[in-house]
C-alpha positions in Angstrom: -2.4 14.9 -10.6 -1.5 11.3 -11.6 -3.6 8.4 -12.5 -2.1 5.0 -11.5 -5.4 3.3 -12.1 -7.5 2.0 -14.9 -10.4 4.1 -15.5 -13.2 4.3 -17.7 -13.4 8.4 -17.9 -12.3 11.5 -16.5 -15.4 13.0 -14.9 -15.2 16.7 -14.1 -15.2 17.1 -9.7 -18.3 19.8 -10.2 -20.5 16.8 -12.0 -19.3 14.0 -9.7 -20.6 16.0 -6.3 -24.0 16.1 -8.0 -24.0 12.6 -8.2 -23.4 11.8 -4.7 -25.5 9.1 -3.0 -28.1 10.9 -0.6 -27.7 7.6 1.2 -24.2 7.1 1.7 -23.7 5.4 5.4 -20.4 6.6 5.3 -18.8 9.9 7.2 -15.5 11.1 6.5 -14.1 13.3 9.4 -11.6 16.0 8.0 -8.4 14.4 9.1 -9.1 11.8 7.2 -9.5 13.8 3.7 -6.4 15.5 3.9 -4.2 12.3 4.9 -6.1 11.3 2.0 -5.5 14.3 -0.2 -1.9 13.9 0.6 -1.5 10.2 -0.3 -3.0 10.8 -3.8 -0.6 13.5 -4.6 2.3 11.4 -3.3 1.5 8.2 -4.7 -0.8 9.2 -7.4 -4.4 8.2 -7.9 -4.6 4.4 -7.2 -8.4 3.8 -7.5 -11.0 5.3 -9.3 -14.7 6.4 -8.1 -17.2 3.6 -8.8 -20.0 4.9 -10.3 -23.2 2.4 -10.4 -24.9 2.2 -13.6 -28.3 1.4 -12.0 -28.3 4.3 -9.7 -26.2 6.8 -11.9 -24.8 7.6 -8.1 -21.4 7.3 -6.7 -21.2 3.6 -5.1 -16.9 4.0 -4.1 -15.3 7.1 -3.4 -17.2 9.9 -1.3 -14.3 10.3 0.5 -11.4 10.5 -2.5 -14.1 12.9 -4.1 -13.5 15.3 -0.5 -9.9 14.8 -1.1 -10.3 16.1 -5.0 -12.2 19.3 -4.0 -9.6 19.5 -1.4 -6.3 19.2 -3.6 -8.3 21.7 -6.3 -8.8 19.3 -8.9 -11.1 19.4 -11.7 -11.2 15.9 -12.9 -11.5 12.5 -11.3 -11.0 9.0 -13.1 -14.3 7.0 -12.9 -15.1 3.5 -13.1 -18.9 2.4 -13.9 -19.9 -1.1 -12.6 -23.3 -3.1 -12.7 -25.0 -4.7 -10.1 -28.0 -7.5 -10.6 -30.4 -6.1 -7.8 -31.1 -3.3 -5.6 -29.5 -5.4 -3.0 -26.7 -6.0 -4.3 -26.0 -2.7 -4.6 -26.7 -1.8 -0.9 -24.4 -4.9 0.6 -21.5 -3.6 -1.4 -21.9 -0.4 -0.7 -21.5 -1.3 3.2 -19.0 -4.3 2.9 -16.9 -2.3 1.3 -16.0 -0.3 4.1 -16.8 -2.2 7.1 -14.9 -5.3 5.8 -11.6 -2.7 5.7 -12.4 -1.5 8.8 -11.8 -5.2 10.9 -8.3 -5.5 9.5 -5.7 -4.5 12.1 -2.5 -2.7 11.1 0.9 -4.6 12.4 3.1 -2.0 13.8 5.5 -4.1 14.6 6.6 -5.1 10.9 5.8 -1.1 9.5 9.0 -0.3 12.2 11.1 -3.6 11.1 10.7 -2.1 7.4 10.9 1.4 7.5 14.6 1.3 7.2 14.2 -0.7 3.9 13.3 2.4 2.4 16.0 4.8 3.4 16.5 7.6 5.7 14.5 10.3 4.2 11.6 8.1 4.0 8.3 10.4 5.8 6.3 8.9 8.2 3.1 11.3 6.6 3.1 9.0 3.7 2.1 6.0 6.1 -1.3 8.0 7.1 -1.3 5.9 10.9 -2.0 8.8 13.4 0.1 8.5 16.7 2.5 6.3 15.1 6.3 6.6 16.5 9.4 4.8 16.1 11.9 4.4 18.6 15.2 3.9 16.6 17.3 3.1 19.8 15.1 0.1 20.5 13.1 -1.1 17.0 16.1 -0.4 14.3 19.6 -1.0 14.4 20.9 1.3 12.0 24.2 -0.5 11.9 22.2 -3.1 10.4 21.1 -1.2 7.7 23.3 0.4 4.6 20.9 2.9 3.6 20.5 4.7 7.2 24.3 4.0 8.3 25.7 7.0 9.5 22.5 9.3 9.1 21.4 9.2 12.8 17.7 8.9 11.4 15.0 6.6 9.9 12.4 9.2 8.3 12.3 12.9 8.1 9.2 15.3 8.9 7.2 12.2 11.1 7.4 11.3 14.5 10.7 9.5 16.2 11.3 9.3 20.0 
């Protein structure tokens, strides 16, 4: 496990499940805690669980708590932050998510710049289901040093 974030404490997994908000609006189907478990042992742990002091509950991070249990961890890195009303609390617990949610993910630059990052680069890493690339028509790997002679733009994803 590695932490890339700051942190105010490493809170043992077993604690942080019994500190779970009862309300969380928020499911998490099972694909999406293993891409998830997967990216934080790739790229490391990049942000904490929010923990509201008011509540004493989890306000961030139901889901990268799933993807703890799942990759058999025993700690997490926590983060505790105030909020001035009940309010608050709630609209940031749902913004949070649904604000993320309206943002639309530009394919078309993702396949321009996969070749920047070399031929064994591994399309898991991007976590976009369904995604493809199509080197004959998106990439010219004459154009590109890295993927020159290697027939290939990523390893272990998808390619057509």
């Amino acid at each position: 496990m590695k932490i890339r974030c700051k942190y105010d404490e490493l809170i043992p997994v077993a604690k942080l499940r019994l500190i779970r908000n009862p309300l969380n609006a928020n499911d998490h189907p099972d694909d999406q805690v293993k891409d998830l478990a997967h990216l934080m042992t790739v790229n490391g742990i990049r942000h904490p669980i929010i923990i509201s002091n008011q509540t004493q509950t989890i306000q961030h991070g139901h889901g990268r708590l799933m993807a703890a249990q799942l990759n058999g961890w025993d700690v997490f890195p926590v983060e505790y932050q105030d909020f001035d009303t009940p309010a608050q609390q709630f609209s940031d617990e749902i913004a949070d998510n649904t604000v993320a949610k309206r943002s639309k993910t530009r394919r078309d630059i993702i396949s321009e710049r996969i070749c920047d990052h070399g031929p064994i680069f591994d399309l898991r890493d991007l976590a976009l289901p369904d995604f493809t690339i199509d080197i004959s028509e998106k990439l010219s790997l004459t154009d590109c040093p890295k993927c020159m002679g290697t027939g290939k733009v990523a390893n272990r994803g998808n390619q057509k």
